[in-house]
C-alpha positions, 0 to 999 in steps of 0.5 A, a space after each residue: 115214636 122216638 126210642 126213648 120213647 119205650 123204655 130201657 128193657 122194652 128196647 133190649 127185649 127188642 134188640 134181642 129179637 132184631 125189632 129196632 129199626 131206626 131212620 137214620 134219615 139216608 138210611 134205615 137200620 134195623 139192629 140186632 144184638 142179645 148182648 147187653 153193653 150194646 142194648 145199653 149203649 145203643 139206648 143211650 146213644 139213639 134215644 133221639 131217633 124215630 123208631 120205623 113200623 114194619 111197614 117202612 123196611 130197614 135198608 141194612 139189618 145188622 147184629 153183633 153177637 158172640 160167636 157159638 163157639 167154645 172160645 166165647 168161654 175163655 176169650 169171648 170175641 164177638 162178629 158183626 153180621 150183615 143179615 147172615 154175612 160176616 165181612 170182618 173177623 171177630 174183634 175182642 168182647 169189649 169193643 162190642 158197641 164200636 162194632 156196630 158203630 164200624 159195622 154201620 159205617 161198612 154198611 153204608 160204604 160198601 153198599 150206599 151207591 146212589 150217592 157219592 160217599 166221602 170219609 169226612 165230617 161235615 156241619 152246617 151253619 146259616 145254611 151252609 155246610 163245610 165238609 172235612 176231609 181228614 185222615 186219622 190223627 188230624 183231630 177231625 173227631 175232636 173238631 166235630 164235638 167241639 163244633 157240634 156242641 157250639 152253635 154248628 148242626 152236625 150233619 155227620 162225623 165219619 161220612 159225607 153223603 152228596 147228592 150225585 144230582 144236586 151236590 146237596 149234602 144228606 145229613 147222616 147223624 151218628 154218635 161221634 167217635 172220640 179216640 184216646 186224649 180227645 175223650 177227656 177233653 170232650 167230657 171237660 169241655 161239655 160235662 153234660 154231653 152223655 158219652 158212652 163207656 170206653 172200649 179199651 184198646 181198640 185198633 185205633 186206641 181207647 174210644 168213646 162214642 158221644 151222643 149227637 145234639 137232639 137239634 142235629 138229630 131233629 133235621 136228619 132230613 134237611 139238605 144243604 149246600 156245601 160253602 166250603 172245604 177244610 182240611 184240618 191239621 193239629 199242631 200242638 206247636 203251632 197257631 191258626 195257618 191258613 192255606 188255600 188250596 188250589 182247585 187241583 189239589 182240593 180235588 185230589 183230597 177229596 178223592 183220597 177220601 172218597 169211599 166209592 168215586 170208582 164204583 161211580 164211574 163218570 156220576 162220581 168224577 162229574 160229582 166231584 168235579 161240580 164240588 170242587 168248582 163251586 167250593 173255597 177250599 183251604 187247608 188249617 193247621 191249628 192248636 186252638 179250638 176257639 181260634 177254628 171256631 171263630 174264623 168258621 164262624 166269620 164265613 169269610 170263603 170264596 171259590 
């Protein structure tokens, strides 16, 4: 049974109590939250997910409530909760859905050991996936929702989950996080993909989370190889540049952007290691999303 199987109020009368969990493939969460912005978000955003019984746990239960507090009345603020343990401070009512998309993304960070966790995106396409490792501002976010919804499977916008055995990347299929100018050009771009309500801002802008492709969703499951790694970087003044990347500095990028290459010791390094040894690596500077899209396209890598 998929979410949108039950409808709207079954699924907020469910959230109130914590009986949503959803397969997010890696991971199971079990969500909780009375508040209602989150019911509806959450119902727009995973109508595409299986639901799991109880007899199949959830790996993480989480929540966003408001704190019971007399604040809640005259600045009403709202905690992410990991069963009873609160990591963050409480964060303005309004940013309530993105809460929960960061408190995920904590989640899986902090906690997700048996693989090797990079912060990235990645897509896949013929069976090949590229991951991009990028930092705030790069236009990574934007990169993805253009890609996604262009012919390329989305595996994940914010984590990049390898297998420490394999090097065999696992989907994590999430609602893309688009910030500020990016959020207009997406609706423009793509008028019938359903975006959430903005969060006004928020430490990293205006956001607005877009609803993964149902065929993304659908193969949350499947594995894939990894052909290539990209960096990107937007230039506004600036055409499509290509630049390979040396075998050293293509591992360097990849470890600034590793969420847990420390805790794994020698399994992360030697994971690392094995990816950067069987990957191209290249660094684009672009301002032309068709420009990326179609070298992507050609394939035209070596390691």
């Amino acid at each position: 049974m998929r979410l949108r199987d039950i409808s709207a109020s079954e699924a907020a009368a469910r959230l109130i109590t914590g009986d949503i969990n959803i397969d997010l493939g890696v991971a199971a969460f079990g969500v909780q939250s009375a508040l209602p912005d989150v019911q509806r978000v959450f119902y727009q955003l995973y109508g595409d997910y299986e639901l799991l019984d109880e007899a199949s746990p959830a790996d993480f239960r989480v929540a966003v409530q408001s704190p019971k507090s007399l604040r809640r009345w005259y600045k009403p603020q709202i905690h992410f909760l990991l069963d009873d343990f609160v990591p963050f401070l409480p964060l303005p009512r309004s940013q309530a859905y993105p809460v929960l998309e960061w408190g995920m993304n904590w989640c899986m960070a902090s906690h997700m050991h048996k693989y090797l966790l990079l912060h990235g995106a990645v897509l896949e396409k013929d069976g090949k996936a590229i991951i991009f490792p990028a930092p705030p501002g790069s236009g990574k976010s934007t990169l993805t929702a253009y890609l996604a919804h262009t012919g390329w499977r989305l595996l994940s916008d914010e984590m990049t989950v390898i297998n420490l055995e394999t090097g065999l990347v696992h989907p994590f299929v999430r609602p893309i996080c688009l910030k500020n100018n990016s959020i207009d050009l997406v609706k423009s771009w793509f008028p019938d993909v359903s975006i959430s309500n903005i969060a006004k801002d928020t430490n990293k802008g205006d956001v607005a989370h877009v609803k993964p492709p149902i065929a993304s969703v659908d193969h949350i499951k499947q594995t894939v190889q990894v052909m290539a790694v990209v960096l990107p970087k937007y230039t506004p003044d600036v055409s499509l540049d290509i630049y390979s990347l040396t075998k050293a500095d293509a591992f360097q990028a990849l470890s600034d952007n590793a969420f847990n290459d420390s805790v794994l010791g020698a399994d992360g390094f030697l994971a690392l290691q094995r990816l950067v040894e069987n990957t191209a690596a290249v660094e684009i500077h672009y301002n032309d999303l068709a420009e990326v899209l179609a070298f992507l396209n050609e394939g035209q890598f070596s390691a």
